[in-house]
C-alpha positions in Angstrom: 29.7 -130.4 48.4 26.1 -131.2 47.2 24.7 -128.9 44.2 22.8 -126.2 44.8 19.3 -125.9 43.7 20.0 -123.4 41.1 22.8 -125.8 39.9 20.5 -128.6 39.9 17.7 -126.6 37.6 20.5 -126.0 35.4 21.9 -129.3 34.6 18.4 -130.4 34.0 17.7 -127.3 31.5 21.1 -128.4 30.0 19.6 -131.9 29.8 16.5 -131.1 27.9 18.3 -128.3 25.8 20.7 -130.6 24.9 18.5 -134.1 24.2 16.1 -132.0 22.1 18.9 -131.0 19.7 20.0 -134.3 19.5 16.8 -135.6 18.4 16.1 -132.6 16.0 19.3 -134.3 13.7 17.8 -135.2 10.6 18.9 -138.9 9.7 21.4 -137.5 7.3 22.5 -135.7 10.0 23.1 -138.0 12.5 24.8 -140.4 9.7 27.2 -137.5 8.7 28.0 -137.0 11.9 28.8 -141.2 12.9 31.0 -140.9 9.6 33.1 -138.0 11.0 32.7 -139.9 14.5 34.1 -143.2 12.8 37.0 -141.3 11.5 38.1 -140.2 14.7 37.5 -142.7 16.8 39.4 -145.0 14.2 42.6 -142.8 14.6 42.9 -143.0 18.5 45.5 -145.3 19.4 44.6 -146.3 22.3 41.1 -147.7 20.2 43.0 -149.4 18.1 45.0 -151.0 20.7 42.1 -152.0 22.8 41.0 -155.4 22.9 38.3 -154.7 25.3 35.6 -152.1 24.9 32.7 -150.9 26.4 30.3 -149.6 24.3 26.5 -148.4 24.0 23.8 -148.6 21.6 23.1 -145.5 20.4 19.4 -143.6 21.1 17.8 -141.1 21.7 19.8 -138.9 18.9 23.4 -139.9 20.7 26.1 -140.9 18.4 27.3 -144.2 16.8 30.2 -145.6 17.7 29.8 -148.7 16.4 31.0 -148.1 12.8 34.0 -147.3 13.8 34.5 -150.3 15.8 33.4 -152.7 13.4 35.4 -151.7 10.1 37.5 -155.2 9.1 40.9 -153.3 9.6 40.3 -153.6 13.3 42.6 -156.1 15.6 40.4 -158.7 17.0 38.5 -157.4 20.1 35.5 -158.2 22.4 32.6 -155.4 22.6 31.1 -155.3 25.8 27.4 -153.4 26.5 26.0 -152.3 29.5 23.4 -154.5 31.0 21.1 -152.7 33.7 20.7 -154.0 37.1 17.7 -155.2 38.7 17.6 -152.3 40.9 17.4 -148.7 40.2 20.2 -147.5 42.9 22.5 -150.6 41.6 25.9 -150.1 39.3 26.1 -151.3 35.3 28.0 -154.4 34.4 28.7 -155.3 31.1 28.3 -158.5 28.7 30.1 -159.9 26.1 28.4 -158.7 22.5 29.0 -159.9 19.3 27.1 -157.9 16.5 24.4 -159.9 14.9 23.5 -161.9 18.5 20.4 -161.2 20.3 19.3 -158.1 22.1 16.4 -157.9 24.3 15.2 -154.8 25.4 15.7 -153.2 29.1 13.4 -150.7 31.1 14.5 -148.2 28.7 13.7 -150.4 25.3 17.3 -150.1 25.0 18.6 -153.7 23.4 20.8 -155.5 25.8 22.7 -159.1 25.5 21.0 -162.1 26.5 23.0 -163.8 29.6 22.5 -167.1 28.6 25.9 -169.0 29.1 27.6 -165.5 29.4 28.8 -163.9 32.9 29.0 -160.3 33.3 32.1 -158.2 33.1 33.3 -155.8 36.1 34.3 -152.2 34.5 37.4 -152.4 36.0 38.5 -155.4 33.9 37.9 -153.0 30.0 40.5 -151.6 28.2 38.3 -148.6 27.4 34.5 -147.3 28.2 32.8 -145.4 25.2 30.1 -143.6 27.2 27.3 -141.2 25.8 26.5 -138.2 27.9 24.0 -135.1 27.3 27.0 -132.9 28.0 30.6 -132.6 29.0 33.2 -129.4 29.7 36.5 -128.2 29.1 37.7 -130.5 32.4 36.1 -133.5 31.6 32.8 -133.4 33.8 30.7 -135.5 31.8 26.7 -134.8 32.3 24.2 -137.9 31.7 20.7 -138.9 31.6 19.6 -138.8 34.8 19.8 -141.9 36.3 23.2 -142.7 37.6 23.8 -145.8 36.1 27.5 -145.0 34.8 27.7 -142.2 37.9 27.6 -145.3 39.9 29.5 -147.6 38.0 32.4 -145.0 38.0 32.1 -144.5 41.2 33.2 -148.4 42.4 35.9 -148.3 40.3 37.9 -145.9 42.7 38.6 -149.4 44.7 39.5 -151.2 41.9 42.9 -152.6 40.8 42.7 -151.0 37.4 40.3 -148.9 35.0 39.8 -148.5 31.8 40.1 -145.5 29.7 36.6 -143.4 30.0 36.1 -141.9 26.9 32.8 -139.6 26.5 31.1 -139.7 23.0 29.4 -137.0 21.8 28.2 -134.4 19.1 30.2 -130.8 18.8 27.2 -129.1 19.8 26.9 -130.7 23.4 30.4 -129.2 24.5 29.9 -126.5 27.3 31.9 -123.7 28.8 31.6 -125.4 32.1 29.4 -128.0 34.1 28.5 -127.8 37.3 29.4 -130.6 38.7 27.9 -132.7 41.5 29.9 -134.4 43.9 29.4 -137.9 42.7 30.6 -137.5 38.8 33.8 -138.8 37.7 35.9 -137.2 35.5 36.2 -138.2 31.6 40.2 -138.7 30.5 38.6 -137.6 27.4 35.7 -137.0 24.7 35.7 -137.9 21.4 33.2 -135.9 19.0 32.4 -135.6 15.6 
């Protein structure tokens, strides 16, 4: 069932309620609240089992996940980041990243990795997807940007032979009592805050 308008006018309030406050964090803030991020993150086991993550440069006031990720107590792994598509109505996929190697910037001036001499990796084959969103529920209804990138992405995995755990990343703040939620989300199995 498609969202009403009133639902629609709502989630994009929520949106820009929720981005502003974000972006208001001073940078003491915001590292505070990656240190209390890191600290969780790095006591999920299914993290620290993972050898295959998704993960996102942070922006736009989301938090970092990449501390915790890259502490030398870590098992050896392979971080993957989203790479946009050439089209705007087109699914993510995901390349190889090593810290340190070259980004260059997307659409969004959001760093990605260069594809030379690297293919890109199908969701489905990730042990684990840390996502940001702009808001998530009690239930796991995550709420995003804007643009569908990850709605999409989710989406095709429904026909795959595996996925991987989705894991929403977010501050306290951006938990809500409940999200309307459109007929094309997929649920979170979880959110991890600071």
């Amino acid at each position: 069932m498609a969202l009403s308008a009133a639902e629609q006018q709502r989630r994009q309030q929520l949106r820009r309620d929720m981005r502003r406050r974000r972006r208001a964090l001073s940078p003491s803030e915001q590292l505070a609240a990656s240190n209390r991020l890191a600290r969780n993150l790095s006591s999920l086991l299914m993290i620290r089992r993972a050898r295959r993550i998704g993960v996102y440069l942070a922006c736009d006031g989301e938090l970092d996940p990449l501390p915790a990720l890259l502490t030398s107590d870590n098992p050896p792994r392979t971080l993957y980041l989203p790479v946009l598509p050439r089209h705007a109505d087109a699914a993510l996929h995901f390349a190889p990243w090593t810290p340190g190697e070259e980004l260059i910037a997307n659409r969004y001036e959001i760093g990605e990795p260069t594809l030379k001499g690297k293919s890109l990796t199908p969701l489905w084959s990730l042990d684990v997807l840390l996502m940001p969103l702009v808001a998530f529920d009690p239930a796991g209804n995550r709420l995003g940007m804007g643009a569908g990138f990850y709605d999409r992405a989710l989406a095709n995995l429904m026909r795959q032979p595996k996925k991987p755990h989705l894991i929403g990343v977010a501050h306290a703040f951006q938990k809500v009592d409940v999200l309307p939620a459109a007929p094309w989300d997929q649920p979170l199995d979880g959110v991890i805050t600071d």
